[in-house]
C-alpha positions as a Markdown table, in Angstrom:
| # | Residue | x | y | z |
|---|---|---|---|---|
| 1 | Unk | 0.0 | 0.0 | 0.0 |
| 2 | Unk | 1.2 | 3.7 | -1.5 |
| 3 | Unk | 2.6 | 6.0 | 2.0 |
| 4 | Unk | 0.6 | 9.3 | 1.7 |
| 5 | Unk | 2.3 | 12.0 | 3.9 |
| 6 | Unk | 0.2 | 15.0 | 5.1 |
| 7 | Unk | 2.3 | 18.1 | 6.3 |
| 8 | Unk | -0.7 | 19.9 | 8.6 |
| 9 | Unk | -4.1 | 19.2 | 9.1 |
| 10 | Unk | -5.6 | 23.1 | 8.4 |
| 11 | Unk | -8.9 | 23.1 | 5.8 |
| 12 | Unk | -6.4 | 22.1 | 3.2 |
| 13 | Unk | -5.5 | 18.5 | 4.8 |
| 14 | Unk | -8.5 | 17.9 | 6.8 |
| 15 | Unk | -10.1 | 17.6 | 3.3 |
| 16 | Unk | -7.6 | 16.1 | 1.2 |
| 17 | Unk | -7.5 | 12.8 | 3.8 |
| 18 | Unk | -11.3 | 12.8 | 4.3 |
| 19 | Unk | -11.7 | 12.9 | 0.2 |
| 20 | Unk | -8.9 | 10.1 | 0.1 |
| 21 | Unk | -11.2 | 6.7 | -0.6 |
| 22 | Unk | -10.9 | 4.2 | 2.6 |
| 23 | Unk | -8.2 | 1.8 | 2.8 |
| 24 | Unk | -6.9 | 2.7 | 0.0 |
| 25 | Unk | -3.5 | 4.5 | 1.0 |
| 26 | Unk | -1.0 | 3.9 | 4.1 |
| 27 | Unk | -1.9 | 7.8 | 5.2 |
| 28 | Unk | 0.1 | 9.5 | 8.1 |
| 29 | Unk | -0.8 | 12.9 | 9.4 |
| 30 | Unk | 2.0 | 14.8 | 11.0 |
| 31 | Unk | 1.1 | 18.3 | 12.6 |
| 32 | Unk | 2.5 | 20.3 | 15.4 |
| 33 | Unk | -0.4 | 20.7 | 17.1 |
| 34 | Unk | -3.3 | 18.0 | 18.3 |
| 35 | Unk | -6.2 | 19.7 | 17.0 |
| 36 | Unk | -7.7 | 21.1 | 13.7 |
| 37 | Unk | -8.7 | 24.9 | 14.4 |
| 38 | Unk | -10.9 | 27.5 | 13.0 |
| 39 | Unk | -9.1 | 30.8 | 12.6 |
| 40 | Unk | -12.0 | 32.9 | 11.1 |
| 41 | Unk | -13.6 | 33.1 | 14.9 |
| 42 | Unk | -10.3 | 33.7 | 16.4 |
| 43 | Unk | -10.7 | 37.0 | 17.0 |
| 44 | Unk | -13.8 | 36.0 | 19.0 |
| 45 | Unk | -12.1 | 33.9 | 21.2 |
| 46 | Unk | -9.3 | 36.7 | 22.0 |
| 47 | Unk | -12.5 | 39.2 | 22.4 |
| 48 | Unk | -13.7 | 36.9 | 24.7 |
| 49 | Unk | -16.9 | 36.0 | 23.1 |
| 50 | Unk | -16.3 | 32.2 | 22.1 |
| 51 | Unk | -14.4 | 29.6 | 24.2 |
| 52 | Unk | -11.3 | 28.1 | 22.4 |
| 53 | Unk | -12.5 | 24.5 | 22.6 |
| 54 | Unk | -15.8 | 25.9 | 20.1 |
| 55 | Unk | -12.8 | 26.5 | 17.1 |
| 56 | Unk | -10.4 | 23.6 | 18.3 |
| 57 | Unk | -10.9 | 19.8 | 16.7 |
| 58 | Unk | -9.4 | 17.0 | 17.9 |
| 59 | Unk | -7.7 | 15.1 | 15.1 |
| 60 | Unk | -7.4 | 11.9 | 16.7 |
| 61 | Unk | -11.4 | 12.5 | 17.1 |
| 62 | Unk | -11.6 | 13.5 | 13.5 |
| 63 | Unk | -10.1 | 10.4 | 11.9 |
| 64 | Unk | -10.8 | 7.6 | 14.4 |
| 65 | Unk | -13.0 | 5.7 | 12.2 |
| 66 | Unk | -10.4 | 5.8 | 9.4 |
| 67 | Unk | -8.0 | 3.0 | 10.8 |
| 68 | Unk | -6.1 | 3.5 | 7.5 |
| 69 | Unk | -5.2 | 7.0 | 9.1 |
| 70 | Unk | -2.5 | 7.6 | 11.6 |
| 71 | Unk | -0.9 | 10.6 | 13.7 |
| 72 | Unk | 1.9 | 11.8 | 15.0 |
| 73 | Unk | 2.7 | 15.2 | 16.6 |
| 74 | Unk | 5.9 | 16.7 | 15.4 |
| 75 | Unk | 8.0 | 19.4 | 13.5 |
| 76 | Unk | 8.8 | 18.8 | 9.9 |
| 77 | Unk | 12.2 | 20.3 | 9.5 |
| 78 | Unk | 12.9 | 19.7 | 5.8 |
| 79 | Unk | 12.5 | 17.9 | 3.0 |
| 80 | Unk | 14.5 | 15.5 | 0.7 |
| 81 | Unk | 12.9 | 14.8 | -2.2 |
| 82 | Unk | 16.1 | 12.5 | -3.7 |
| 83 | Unk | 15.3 | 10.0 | -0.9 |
| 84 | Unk | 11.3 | 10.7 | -0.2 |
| 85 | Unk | 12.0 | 11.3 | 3.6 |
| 86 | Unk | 11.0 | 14.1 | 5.4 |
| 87 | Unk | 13.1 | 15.3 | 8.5 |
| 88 | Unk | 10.8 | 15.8 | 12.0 |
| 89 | Unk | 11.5 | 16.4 | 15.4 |
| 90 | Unk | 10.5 | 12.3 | 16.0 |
| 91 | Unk | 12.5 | 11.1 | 13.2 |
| 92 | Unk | 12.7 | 11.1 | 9.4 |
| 93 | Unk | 9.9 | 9.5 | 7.7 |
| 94 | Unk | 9.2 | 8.1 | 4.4 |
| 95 | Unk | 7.1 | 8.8 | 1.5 |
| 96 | Unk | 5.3 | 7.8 | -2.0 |
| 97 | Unk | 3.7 | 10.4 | -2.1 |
| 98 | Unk | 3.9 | 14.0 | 0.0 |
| 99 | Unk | 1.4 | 16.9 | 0.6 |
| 100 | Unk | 2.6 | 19.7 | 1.9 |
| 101 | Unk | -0.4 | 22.2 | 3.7 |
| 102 | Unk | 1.5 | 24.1 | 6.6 |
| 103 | Unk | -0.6 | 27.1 | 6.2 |
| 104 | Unk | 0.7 | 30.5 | 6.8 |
| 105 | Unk | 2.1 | 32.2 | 9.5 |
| 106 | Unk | 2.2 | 36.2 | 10.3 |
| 107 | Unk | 4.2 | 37.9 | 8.6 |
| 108 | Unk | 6.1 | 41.1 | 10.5 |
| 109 | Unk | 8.0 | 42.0 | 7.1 |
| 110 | Unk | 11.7 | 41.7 | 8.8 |
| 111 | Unk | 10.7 | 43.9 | 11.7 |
| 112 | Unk | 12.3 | 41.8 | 14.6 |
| 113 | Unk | 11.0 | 44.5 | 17.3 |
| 114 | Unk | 7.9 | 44.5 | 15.9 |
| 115 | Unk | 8.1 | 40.7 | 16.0 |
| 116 | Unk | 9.2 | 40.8 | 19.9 |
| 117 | Unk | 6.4 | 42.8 | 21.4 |
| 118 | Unk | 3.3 | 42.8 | 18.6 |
| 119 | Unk | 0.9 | 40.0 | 19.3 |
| 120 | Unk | -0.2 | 37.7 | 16.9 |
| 121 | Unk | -3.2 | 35.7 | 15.6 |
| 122 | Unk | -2.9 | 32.6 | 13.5 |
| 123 | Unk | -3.2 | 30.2 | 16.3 |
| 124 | Unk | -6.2 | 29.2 | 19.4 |
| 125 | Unk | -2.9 | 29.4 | 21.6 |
| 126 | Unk | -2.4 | 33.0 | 20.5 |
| 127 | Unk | -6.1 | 34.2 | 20.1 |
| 128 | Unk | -6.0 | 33.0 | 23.8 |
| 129 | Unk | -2.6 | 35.2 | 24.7 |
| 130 | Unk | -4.4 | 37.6 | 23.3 |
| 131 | Unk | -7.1 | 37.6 | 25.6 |
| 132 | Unk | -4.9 | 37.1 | 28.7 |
| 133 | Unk | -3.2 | 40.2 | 27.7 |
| 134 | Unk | -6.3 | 42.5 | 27.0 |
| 135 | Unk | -8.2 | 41.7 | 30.2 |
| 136 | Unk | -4.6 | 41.9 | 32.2 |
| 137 | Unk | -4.3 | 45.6 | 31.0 |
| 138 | Unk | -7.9 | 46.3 | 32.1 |
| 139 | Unk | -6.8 | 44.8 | 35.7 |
| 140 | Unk | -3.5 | 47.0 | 35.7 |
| 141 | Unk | -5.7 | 49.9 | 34.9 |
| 142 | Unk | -6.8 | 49.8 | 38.1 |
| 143 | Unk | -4.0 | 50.1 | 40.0 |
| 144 | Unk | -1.2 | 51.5 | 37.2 |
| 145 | Unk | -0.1 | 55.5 | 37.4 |
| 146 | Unk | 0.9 | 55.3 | 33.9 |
| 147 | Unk | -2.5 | 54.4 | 32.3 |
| 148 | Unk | -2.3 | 56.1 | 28.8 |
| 149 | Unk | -0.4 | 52.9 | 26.8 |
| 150 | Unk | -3.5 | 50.9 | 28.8 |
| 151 | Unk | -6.1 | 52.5 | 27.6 |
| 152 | Unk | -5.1 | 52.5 | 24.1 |
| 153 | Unk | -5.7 | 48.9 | 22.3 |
| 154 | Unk | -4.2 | 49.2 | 18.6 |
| 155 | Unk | -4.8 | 46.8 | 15.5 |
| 156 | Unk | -2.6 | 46.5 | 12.8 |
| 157 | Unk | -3.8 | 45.5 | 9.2 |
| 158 | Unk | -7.7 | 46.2 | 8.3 |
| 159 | Unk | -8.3 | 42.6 | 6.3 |
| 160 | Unk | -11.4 | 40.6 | 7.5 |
| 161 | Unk | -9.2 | 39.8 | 10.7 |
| 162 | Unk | -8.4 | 43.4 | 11.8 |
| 163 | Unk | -11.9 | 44.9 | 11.0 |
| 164 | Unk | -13.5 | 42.3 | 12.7 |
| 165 | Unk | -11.2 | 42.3 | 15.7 |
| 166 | Unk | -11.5 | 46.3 | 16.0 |
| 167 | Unk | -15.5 | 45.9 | 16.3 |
| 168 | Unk | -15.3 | 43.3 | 18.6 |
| 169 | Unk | -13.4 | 45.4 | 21.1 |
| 170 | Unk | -15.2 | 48.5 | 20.9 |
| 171 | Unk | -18.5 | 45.9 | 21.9 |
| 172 | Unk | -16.3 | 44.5 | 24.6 |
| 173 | Unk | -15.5 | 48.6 | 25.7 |
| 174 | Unk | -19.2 | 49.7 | 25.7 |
| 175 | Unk | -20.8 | 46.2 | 27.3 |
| 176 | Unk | -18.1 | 44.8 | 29.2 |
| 177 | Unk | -16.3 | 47.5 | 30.9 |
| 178 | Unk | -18.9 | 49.4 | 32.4 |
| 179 | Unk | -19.9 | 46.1 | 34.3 |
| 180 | Unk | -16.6 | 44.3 | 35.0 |
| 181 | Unk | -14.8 | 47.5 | 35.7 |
| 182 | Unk | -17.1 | 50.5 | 36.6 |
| 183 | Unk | -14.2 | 51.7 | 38.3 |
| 184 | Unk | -12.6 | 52.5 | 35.3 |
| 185 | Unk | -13.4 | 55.5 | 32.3 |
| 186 | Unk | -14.2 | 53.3 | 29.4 |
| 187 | Unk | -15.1 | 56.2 | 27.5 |
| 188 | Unk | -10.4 | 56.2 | 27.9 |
| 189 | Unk | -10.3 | 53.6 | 26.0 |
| 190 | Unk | -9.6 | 53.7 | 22.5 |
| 191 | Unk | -9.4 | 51.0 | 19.4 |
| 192 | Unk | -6.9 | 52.2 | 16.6 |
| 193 | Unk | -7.0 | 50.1 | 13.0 |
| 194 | Unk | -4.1 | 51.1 | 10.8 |
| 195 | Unk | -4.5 | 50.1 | 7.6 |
| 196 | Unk | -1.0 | 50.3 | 5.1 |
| 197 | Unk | -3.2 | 50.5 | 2.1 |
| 198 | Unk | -6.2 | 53.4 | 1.2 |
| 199 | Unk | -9.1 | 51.3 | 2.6 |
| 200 | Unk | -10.1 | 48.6 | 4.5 |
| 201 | Unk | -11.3 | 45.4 | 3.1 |
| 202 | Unk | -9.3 | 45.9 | 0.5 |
| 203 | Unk | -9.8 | 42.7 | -1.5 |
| 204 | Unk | -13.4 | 43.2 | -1.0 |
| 205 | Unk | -15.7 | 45.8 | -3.4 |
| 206 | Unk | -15.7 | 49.5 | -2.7 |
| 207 | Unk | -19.0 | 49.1 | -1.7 |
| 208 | Unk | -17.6 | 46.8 | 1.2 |
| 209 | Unk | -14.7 | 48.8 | 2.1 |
| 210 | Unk | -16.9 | 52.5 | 2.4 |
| 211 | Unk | -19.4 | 50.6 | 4.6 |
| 212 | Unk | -17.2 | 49.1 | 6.8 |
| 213 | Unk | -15.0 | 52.0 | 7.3 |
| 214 | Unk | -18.6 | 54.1 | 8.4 |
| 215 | Unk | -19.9 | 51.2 | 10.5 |
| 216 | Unk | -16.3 | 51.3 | 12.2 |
| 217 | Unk | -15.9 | 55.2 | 12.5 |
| 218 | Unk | -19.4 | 55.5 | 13.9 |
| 219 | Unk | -18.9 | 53.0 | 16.7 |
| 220 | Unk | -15.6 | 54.9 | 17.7 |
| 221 | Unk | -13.0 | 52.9 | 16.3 |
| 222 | Unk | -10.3 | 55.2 | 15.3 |
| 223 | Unk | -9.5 | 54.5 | 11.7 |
| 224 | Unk | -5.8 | 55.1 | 10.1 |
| 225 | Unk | -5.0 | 54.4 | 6.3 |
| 226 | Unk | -2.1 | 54.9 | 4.5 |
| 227 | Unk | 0.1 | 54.5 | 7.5 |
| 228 | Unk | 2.6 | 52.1 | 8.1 |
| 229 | Unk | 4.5 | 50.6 | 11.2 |
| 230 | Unk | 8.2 | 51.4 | 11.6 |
| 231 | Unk | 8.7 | 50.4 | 15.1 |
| 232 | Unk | 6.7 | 49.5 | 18.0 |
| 233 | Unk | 9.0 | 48.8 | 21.5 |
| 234 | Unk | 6.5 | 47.4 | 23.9 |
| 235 | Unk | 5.1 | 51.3 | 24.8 |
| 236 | Unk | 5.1 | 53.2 | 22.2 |
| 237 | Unk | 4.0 | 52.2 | 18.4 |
| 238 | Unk | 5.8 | 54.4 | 15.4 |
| 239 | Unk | 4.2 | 55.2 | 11.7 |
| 240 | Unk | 6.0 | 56.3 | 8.5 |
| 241 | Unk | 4.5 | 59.3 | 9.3 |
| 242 | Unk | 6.2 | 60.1 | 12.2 |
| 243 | Unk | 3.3 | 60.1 | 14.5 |
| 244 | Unk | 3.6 | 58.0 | 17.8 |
| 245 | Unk | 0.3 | 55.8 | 19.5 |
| 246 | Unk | 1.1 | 55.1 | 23.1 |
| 247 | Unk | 0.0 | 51.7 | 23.6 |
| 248 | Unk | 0.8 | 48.4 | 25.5 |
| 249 | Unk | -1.7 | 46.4 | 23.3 |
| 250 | Unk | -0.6 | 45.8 | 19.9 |
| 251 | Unk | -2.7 | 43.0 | 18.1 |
| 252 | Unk | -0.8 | 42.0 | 14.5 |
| 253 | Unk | -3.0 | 41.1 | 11.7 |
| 254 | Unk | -1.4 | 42.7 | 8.8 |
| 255 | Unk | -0.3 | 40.0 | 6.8 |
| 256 | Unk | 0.7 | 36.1 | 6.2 |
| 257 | Unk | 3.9 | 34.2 | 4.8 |
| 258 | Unk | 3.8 | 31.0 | 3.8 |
| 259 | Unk | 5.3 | 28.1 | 5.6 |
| 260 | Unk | 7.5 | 26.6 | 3.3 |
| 261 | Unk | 9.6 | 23.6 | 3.6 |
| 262 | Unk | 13.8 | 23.5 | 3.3 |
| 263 | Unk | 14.5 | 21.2 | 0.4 |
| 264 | Unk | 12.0 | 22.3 | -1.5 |
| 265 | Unk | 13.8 | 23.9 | -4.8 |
| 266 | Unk | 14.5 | 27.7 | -4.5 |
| 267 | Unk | 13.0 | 27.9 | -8.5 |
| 268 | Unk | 9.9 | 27.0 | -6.9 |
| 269 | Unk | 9.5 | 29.4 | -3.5 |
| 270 | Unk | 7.4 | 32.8 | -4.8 |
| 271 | Unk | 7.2 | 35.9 | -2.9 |
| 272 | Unk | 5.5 | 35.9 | 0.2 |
| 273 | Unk | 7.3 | 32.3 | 1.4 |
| 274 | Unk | 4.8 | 30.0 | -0.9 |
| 275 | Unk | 5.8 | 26.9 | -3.3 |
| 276 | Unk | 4.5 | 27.0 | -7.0 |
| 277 | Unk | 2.4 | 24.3 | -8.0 |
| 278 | Unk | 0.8 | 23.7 | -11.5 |
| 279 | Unk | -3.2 | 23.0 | -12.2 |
| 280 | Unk | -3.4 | 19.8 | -9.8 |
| 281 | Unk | -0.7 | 21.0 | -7.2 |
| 282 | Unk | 2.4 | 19.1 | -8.1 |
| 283 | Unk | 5.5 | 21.3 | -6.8 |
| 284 | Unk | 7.5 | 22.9 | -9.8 |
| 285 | Unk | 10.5 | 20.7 | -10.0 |
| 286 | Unk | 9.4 | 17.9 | -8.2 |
| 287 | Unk | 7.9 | 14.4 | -8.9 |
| 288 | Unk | 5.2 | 13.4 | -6.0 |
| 289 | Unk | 5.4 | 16.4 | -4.0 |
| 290 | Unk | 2.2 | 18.7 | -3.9 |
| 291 | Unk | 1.2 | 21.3 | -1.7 |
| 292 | Unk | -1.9 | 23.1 | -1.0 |
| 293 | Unk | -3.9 | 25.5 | 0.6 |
| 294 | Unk | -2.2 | 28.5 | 1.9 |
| 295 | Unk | 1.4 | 27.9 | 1.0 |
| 296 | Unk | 0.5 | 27.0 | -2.5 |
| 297 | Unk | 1.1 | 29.2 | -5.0 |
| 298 | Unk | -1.1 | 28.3 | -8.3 |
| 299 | Unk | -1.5 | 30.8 | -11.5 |
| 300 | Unk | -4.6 | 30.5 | -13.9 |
| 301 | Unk | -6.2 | 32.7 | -16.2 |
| 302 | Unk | -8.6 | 34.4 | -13.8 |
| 303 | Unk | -6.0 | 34.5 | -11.3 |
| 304 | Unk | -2.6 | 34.9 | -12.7 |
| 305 | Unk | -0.9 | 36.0 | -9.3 |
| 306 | Unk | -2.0 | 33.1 | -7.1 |
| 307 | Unk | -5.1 | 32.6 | -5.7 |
| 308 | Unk | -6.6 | 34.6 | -2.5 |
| 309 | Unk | -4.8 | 32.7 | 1.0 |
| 310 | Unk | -8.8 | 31.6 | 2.0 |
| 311 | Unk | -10.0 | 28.9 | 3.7 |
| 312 | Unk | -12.8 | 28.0 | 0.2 |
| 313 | Unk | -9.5 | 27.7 | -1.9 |
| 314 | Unk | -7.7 | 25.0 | 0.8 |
| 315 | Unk | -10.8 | 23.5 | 1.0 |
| 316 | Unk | -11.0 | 23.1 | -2.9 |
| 317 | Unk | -7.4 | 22.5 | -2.9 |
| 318 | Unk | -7.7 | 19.3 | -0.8 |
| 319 | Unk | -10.9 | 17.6 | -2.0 |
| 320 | Unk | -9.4 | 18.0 | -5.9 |
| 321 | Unk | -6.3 | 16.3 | -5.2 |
| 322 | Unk | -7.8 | 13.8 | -3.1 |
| 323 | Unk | -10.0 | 12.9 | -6.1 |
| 324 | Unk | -6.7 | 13.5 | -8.6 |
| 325 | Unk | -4.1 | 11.7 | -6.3 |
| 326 | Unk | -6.4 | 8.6 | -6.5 |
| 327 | Unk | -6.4 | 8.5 | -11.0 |
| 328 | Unk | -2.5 | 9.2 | -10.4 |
| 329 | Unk | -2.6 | 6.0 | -8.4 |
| 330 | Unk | -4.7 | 3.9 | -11.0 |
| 331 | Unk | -2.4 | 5.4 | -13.9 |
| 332 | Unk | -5.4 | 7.2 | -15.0 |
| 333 | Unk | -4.4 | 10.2 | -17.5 |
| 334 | Unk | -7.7 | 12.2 | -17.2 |
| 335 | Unk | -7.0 | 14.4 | -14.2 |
| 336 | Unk | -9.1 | 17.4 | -13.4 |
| 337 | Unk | -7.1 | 20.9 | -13.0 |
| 338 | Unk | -7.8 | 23.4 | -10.2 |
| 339 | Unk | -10.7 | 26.1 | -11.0 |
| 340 | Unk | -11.6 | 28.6 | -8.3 |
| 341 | Unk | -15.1 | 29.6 | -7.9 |
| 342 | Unk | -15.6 | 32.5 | -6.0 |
| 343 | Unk | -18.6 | 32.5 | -4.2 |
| 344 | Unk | -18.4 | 35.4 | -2.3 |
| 345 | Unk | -16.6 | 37.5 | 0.6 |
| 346 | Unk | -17.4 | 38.6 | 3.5 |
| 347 | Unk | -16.9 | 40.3 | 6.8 |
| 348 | Unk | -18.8 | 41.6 | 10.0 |
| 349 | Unk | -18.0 | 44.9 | 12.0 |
| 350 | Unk | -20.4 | 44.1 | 15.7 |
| 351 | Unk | -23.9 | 43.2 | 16.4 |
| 352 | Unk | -26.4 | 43.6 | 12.9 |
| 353 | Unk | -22.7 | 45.1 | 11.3 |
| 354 | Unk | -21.3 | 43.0 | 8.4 |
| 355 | Unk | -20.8 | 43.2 | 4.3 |
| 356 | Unk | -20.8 | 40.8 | 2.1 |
| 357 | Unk | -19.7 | 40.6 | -1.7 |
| 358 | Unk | -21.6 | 38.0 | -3.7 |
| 359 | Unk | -20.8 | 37.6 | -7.6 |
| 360 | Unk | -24.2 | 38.6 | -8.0 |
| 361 | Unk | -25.4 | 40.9 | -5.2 |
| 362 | Unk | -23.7 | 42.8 | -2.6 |
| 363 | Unk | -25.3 | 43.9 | 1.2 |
| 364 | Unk | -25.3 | 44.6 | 4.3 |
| 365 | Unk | -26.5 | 45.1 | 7.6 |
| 366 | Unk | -28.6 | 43.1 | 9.8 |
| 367 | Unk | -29.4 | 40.4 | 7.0 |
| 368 | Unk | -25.4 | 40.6 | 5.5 |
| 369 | Unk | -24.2 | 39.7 | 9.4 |
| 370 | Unk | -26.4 | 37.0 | 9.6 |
| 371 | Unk | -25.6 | 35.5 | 6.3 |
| 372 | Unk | -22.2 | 35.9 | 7.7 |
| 373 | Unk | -23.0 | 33.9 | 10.9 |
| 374 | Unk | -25.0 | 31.0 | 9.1 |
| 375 | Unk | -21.6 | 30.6 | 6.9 |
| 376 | Unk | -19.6 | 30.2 | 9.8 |
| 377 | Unk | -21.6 | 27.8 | 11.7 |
| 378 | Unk | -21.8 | 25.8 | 8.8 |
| 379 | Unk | -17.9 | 25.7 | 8.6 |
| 380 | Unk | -17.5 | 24.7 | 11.9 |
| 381 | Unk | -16.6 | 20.9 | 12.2 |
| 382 | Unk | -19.0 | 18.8 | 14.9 |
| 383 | Unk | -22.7 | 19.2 | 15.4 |
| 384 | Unk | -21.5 | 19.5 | 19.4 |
| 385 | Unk | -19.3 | 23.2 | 18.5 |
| 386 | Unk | -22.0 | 24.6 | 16.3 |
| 387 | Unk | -24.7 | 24.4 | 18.7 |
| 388 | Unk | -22.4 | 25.8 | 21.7 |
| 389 | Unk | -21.4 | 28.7 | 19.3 |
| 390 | Unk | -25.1 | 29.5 | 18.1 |
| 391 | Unk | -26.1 | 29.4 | 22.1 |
| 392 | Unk | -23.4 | 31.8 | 23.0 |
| 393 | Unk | -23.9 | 34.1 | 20.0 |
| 394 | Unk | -28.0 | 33.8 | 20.9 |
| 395 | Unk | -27.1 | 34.7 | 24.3 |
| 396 | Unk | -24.8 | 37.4 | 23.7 |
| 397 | Unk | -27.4 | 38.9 | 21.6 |
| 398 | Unk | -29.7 | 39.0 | 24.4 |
| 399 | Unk | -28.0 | 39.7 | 27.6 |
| 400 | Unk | -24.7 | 41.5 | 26.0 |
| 401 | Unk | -23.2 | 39.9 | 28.4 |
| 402 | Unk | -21.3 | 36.1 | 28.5 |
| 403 | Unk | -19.0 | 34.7 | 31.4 |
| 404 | Unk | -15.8 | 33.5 | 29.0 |
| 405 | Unk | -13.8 | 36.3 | 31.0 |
| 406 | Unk | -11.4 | 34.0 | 32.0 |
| 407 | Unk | -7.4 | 35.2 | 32.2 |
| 408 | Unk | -5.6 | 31.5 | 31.9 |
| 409 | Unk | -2.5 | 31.3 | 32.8 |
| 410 | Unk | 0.5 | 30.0 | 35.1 |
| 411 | Unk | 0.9 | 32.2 | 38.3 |
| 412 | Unk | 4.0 | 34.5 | 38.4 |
């Protein structure tokens, strides 16, 4: 029986092993990490909104009715494609065939300080740092002389991520504070989004990106564009501009780099850290290597710089190789290239707050945010984690109010 080797288990691998036909292929799964997560409701859980278990899935859970499937926990080092091993913290493994989907990772452009102090967001471990850390400098407010870098929460990068972080803390400011900590001035506090580019949301539509901006500038969100981060040193974040933002709160969301192997040709690594691939995901240069999802790089005629780094195109990513992987095995010619069909974007701001491009319509409001939320749930793995997620969302809607306030971690 063939070894298939998955690097990851994001949207990308989940679906590429669940699309591979039953006892067909000797399949290991090697990730660093136990659990398959959800990062589009990340910022929820560092806003304190969702719990981290709601956007976390079990692998072993995943595949334990596939007994052709197994698991291992490890760091993949590198690659050698000569020998079909791959190097991991547990050992070196073979292969017949490899699929590389390691995602993305933030990307601070070269700016180690930046790096140091900023906080990140691609992981439930982070979006849960991120809450210790926002809900620690509302318990130092308390007691802290030098409340200024406190008050002030700043976002960096206005993507789906940023927008949708920024109007989740403003919520948390207006319904939270007031209650948790009427001892402190909420109307202090302060959510900057700074945006490199002219707009927000700006893959979306103009329409999305001038809605967004007003939904975000009327709730209080203090809105930046064409700035960019030079420095930021823990207290004090610099822009190009030369304009300074005290702040002790600095939430990173401004862009991704893919997480590409060593070994894998230097021909084949694009800008922005991913590997080039042809129609059905083969690596340039290599024979049984593919890669998908995020750190793939694949050019077509509708999208001759590489596909958007979404969760639809992993998806699609995996479940066409799955189905191609199995006609390369049978010496079947007839494979089926990539397409991308894109079915629409989206993003929400706060409660009734959201946008959404569709290839035929575009909308927003109440009706656009819950379009938004129906799409989400549906993402979302187990029956179990949609229901919890719909009862906290219903009861947030209600009560504005929800007990996930929790600041986990070690004692000092």
């Amino acid at each position: 029986m063939k070894k298939v080797v998955v690097i990851g288990c994001g949207f990308g691998g989940l679906q590429f092993v669940r699309h591979l036909k039953k006892n067909r292929f000797d399949i290991l799964v090697i990730d660093k990490i136990n659990h398959h997560q959800f990062p589009p409701l990340f910022y929820q859980v560092a806003a304190s909104q969702i719990e981290p278990s709601t956007v976390s899935f079990p692998i072993r859970k995943i595949f334990q009715n596939r007994k052709d499937v197994r698991i291992r926990l490890a760091k993949v080092y590198s690659l050698n494609a000569g020998e079909k091993t791959i190097d991991t913290s547990i050992g070196i493994f073979s292969y017949d065939y490899l699929v590389i989907a390691t995602g993305s990772r933030t990307n601070f452009y070269g700016n180690r300080q930046v790096e140091e102090y900023a906080l990140g967001l691609k992981s439930t471990y982070q979006a849960i740092n991120v809450r210790n850390f926002i809900l620690m400098n509302f318990e130092k407010l308390l007691y802290e002389t030098d409340k200024e870098g406190l008050y002030n929460i700043v976002i960096v990068g206005a993507g789906a991520t940023g927008v949708e972080m920024a109007g989740a803390f403003v919520e948390m400011k207006r319904e939270v504070l007031p209650k948790d900590y009427p001892h402190i001035d909420s109307s202090k506090v302060s959510v900057y989004l700074l945006e490199g580019g002219s707009n927000t949301l700006s893959t979306m539509s103009r329409f999305a990106q001038d809605y967004s901006e007003k939904y975000l500038r009327d709730m209080g969100v203090i809105v930046k564009t064409n700035v960019i981060v030079t420095n930021y040193d823990g207290n004090e974040i610099t822009l190009n501009n030369g304009e300074t933002i005290r702040s002790k709160s600095v939430i990173w969301s401004a862009g991704i780099t893919g997480n590409a192997l060593d070994g894998i040709p230097p021909q084949s690594i694009v800008r922005g850290g991913r590997i080039k691939v042809d129609r059905i995901n083969r690596v340039e240069g290599l024979n049984d290597v593919f890669a998908i999802g995020d750190v793939a790089y694949m050019e077509t005629s509708n999208y001759p710089k590489g596909h958007p780094q979404v969760a639809n195109v992993a998806i699609g990513h995996g479940k066409n190789l799955a189905k191609n992987l199995q006609y390369i095995h049978l010496r079947k010619t007839n494979l089926r290239p990539y397409e991308y069909r894109n079915l629409g974007t989206m993003a929400t701001v706060s409660r009734n707050k959201a946008v959404v491009d569709l290839p035929f319509a575009k909308f927003k409001g109440r009706f656009a945010w819950l379009v938004w939320m129906f799409l989400h749930l549906m993402l979302i793995l187990s029956v179990r984690n949609k229901l919890i997620v719909f009862i906290n969302w219903a009861w947030n809607y209600v009560t504005r109010n929800n007990s996930l306030r929790l600041i986990l971690k070690d004692q000092d």
